[in-house]
C-alpha positions in Angstrom: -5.7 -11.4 250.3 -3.7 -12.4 253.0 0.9 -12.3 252.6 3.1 -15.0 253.7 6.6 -16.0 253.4 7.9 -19.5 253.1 11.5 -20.6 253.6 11.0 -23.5 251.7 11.0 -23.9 247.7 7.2 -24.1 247.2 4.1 -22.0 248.3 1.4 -24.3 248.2 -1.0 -21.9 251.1 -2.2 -20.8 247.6 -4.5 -23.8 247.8 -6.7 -21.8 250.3 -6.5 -18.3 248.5 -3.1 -17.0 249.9 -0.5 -15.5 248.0 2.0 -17.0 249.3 5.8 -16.3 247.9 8.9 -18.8 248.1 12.2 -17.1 249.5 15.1 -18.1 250.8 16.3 -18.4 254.6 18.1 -15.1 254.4 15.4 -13.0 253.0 12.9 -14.6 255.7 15.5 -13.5 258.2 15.6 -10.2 257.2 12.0 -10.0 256.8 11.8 -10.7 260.3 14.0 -8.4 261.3 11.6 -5.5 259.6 13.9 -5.3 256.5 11.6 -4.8 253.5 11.0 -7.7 251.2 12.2 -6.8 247.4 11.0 -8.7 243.7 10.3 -8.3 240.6 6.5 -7.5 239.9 5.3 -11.0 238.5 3.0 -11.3 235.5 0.1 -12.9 236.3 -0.8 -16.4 234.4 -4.6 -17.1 234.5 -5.3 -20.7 233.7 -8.9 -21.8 233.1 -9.8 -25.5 234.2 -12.9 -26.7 232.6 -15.1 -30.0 232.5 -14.3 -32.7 235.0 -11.5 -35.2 235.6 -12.0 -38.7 234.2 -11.7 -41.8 236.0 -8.2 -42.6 237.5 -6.8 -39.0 236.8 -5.9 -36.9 239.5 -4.9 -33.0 240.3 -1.5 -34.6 240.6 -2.1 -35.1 236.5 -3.1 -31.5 236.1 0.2 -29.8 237.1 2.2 -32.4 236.0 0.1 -31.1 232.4 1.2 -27.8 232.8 5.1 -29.3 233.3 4.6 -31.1 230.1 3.4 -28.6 228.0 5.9 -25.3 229.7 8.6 -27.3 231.5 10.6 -26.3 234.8 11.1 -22.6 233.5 7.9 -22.0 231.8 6.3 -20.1 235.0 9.6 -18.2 235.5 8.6 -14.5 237.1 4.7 -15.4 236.8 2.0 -15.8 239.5 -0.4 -18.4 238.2 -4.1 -18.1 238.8 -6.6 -21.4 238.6 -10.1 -19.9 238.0 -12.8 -21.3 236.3 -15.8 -24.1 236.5 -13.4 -27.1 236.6 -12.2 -25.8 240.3 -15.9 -26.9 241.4 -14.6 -30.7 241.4 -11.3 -29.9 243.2 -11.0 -29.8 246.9 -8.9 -27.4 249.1 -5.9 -30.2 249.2 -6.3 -31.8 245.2 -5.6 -27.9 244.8 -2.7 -28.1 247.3 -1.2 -30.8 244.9 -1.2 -28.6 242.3 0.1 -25.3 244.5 2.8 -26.9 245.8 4.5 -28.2 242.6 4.5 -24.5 241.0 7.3 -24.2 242.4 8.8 -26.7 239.4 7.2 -24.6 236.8 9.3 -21.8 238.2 6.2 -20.3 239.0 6.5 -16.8 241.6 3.3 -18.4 243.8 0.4 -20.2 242.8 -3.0 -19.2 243.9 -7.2 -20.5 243.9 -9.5 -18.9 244.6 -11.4 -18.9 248.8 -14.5 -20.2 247.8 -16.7 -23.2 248.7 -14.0 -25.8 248.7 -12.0 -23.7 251.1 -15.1 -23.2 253.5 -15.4 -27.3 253.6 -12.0 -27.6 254.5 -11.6 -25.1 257.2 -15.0 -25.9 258.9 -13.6 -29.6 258.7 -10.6 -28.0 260.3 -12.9 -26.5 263.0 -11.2 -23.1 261.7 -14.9 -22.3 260.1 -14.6 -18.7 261.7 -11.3 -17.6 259.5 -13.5 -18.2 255.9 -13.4 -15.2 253.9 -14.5 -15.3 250.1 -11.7 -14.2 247.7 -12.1 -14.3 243.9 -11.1 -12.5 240.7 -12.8 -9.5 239.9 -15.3 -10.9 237.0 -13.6 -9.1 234.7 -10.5 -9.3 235.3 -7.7 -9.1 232.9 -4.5 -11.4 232.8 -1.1 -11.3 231.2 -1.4 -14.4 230.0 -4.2 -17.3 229.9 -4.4 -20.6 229.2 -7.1 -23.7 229.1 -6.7 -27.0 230.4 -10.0 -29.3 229.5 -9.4 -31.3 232.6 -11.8 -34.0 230.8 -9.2 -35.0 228.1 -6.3 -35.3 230.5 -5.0 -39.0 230.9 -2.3 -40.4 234.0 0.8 -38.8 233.5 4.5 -39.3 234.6 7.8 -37.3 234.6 10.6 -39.2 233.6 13.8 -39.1 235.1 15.3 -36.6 236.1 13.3 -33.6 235.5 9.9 -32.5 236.5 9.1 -31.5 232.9 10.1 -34.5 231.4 6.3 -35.6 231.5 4.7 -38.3 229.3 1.6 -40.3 229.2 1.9 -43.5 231.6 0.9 -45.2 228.5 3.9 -44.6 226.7 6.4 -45.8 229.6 4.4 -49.0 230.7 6.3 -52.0 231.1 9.6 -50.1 232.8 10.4 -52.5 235.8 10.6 -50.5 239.4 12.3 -51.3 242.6 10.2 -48.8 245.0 7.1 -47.0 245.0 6.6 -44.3 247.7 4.0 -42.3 247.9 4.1 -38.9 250.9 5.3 -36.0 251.2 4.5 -32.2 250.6 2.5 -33.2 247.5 0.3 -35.5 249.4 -1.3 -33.4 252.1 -4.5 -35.0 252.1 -5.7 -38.1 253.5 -7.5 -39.2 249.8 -4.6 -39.8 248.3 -3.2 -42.3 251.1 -6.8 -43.4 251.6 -6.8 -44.1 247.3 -3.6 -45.9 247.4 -5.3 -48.3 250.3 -8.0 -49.1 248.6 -6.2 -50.0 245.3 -3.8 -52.5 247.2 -6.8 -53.7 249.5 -6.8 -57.8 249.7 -4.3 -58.0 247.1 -0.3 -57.7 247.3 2.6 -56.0 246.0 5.1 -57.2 244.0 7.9 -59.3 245.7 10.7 -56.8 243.8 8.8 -53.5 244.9 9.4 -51.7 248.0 6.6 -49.8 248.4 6.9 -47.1 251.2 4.5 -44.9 252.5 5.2 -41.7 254.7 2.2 -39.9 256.1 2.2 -36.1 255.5 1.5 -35.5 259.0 0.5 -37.8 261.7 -3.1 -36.5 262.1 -3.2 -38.7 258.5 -2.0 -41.5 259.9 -4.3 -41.0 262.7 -7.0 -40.5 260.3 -5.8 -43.8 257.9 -5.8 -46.0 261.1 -9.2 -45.1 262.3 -10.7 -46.0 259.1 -8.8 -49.1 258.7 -6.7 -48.2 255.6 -3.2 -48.7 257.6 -3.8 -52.1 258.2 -4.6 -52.9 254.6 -1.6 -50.9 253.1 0.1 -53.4 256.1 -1.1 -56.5 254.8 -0.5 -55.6 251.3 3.1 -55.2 252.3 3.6 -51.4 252.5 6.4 -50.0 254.8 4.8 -47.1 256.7 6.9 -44.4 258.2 7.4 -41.7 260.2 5.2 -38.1 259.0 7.2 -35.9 257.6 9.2 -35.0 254.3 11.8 -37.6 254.5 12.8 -39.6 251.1 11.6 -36.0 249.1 14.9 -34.5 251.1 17.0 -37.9 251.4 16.0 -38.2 254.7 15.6 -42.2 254.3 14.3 -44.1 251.0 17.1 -43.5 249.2 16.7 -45.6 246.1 19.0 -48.2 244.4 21.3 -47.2 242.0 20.0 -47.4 238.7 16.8 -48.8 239.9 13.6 -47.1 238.9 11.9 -45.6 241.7 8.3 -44.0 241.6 7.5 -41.2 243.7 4.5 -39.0 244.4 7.2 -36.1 245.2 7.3 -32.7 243.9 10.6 -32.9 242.5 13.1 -35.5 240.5 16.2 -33.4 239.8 19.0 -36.1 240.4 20.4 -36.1 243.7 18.4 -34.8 246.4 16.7 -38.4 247.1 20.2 -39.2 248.7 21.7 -41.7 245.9 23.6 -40.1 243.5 22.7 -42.4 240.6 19.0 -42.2 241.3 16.1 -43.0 239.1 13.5 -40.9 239.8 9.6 -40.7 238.0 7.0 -38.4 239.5 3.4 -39.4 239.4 0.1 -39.9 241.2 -0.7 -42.0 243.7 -3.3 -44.0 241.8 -0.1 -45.1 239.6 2.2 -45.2 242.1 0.0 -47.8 244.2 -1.0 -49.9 241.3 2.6 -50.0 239.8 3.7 -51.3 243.3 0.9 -54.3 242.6 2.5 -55.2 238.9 6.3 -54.0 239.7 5.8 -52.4 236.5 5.3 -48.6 235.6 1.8 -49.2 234.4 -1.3 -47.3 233.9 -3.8 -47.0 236.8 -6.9 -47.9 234.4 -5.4 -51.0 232.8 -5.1 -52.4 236.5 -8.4 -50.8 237.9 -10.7 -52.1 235.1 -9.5 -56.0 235.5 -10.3 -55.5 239.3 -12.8 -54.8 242.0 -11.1 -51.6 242.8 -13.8 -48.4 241.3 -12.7 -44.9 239.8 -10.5 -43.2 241.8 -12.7 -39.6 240.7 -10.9 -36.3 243.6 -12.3 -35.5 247.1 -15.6 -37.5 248.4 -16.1 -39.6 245.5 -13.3 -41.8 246.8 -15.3 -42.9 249.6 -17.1 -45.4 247.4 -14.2 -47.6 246.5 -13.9 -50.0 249.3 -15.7 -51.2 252.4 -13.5 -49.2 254.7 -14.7 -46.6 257.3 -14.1 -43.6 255.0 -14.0 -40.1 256.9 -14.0 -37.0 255.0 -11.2 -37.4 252.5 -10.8 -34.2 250.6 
């Protein structure tokens, strides 16, 4: 299994079977400079995903699960490892959502296995030639385990201002929101820009709402443009910006004070969205978008099954939704 180092606070390469280890700028510095790299040995978390994700639930849903039941400390010292016949349904970047907000469970890394999924990707990548299987031994023993049915999970959202403050969206409907923005590290794929356009297609946002979208990277925007999604986010009223991390580090889209803002970010600790007095919820994309339509925190099924728009199910099946040119999304 390949090593990497990252200087930032998440290790989401574990999406493509990497172990991959968050450090800090020094320690990266000194790694560099042939200085040995020095930690704790990690227990390692196994966590079994089984069935298949309803309708309008997303792998944004499935970590922000594992936040609600363990919180931001519950992965503290531990290396978590997704096995099991629910990661047939997941794609290389639905499990980069869920890699790259380990970091919030105080998780050491995150890591999936390099299987099928991971093939897809890289030959879409035209990196085909780099595929190398990697999986658990079949017996393999873990420190821990766990289970997450990913059939009878439902649209979360973390309140402000902690990742683990998760509840259903259910149960916070109705709280009125000034922005929705949806980007950033936890959006590296083009589905979940390509979802949000097809849930605002021919209809518009609410006149309170700004609803800002930042492109992970611009080959997405490229992507979004060719298949006519960024003229319908456009026309729906969506600001789109630059690529890059920007509101998720307070580079831009800072929030009004004491306005609810909601964010498909990693993160909600109060502060780093550049206003002091921010409001910040976490949540998917599917709520996000539909939330920007009402101006309303509101559940991404009650919206979906009064309109035209159909499930939002991960990877391919999202190319079903709309009339737009849809590439491959996963």
């Amino acid at each position: 299994m390949a090593r990497g180092r990252r200087s930032v606070s998440f290790a989401a390469a574990g999406s493509l079977g990497m172990l991959a280890l968050g450090t800090g700028g020094l320690e990266v510095a000194l790694a560099m400079a042939g200085w040995p790299l020095h930690f704790t040995m990690p227990e390692i978390w196994g966590i079994r995903l089984t069935d298949r994700l309803p309708d309008w639930v997303s792998a944004k849903d499935v970590v922000l699960e594992l936040l609600r039941r363990h919180g931001v400390s519950g992965a503290v010292n531990r290396i978590l490892e997704y096995q099991g016949p629910g990661l047939e349904q997941l794609t290389a970047m639905d499990r980069h959502v869920i890699a790259n907000m380990g970091a919030e469970l105080g998780a050491t890394a995150s890591v999936f296995p390099s299987d099928a999924a991971v093939r897809d990707f890289l030959h879409i990548e035209e990196r085909g030639a780099d595929f190398h299987e990697l999986a658990a031994d079949p017996d393999a023993v873990y420190d821990l385990t766990e289970e997450i049915d990913l059939g009878s999970l439902e649209p979360l959202i973390a309140r402000p201002t902690s990742p683990g403050n998760v509840v259903p969206v259910r149960k916070a409907a109705g709280e009125p929101i000034g922005q929705a923005v949806i980007g950033s590290s936890a959006n590296p794929g083009l589905r979940d820009f390509a979802v949000a356009a097809a849930i605002v297609t021919g209809r518009q946002t609410h006149p309170a709402v700004s609803f800002d979208v930042n492109p992970t990277s611009r080959e997405i925007l490229a992507d979004l443009t060719k298949m006519g999604a960024t003229f319908e986010l456009i026309a729906a009223g969506a600001r789109i910006h630059q690529a890059g991390c920007l509101g998720c580090i307070g580079m831009g889209q800072a929030p009004a004070p004491g306005r609810n803002s909601l964010r498909t970010f990693p993160r909600n600790f109060p502060g780093p969205s550049g206003t002091e007095q921010d409001a910040v919820w976490l949540c998917s994309p599917e709520t996000a978008a539909v939330s920007a339509l009402t101006g309303t925190s509101t559940p991404s099924r009650r919206v979906a099954l009064a309109s035209r728009v159909r499930p939002s199910g991960p990877g391919t099946a999202a190319r079903a939704m709309t009339g737009l040119r849809w590439p491959y999304i996963g």
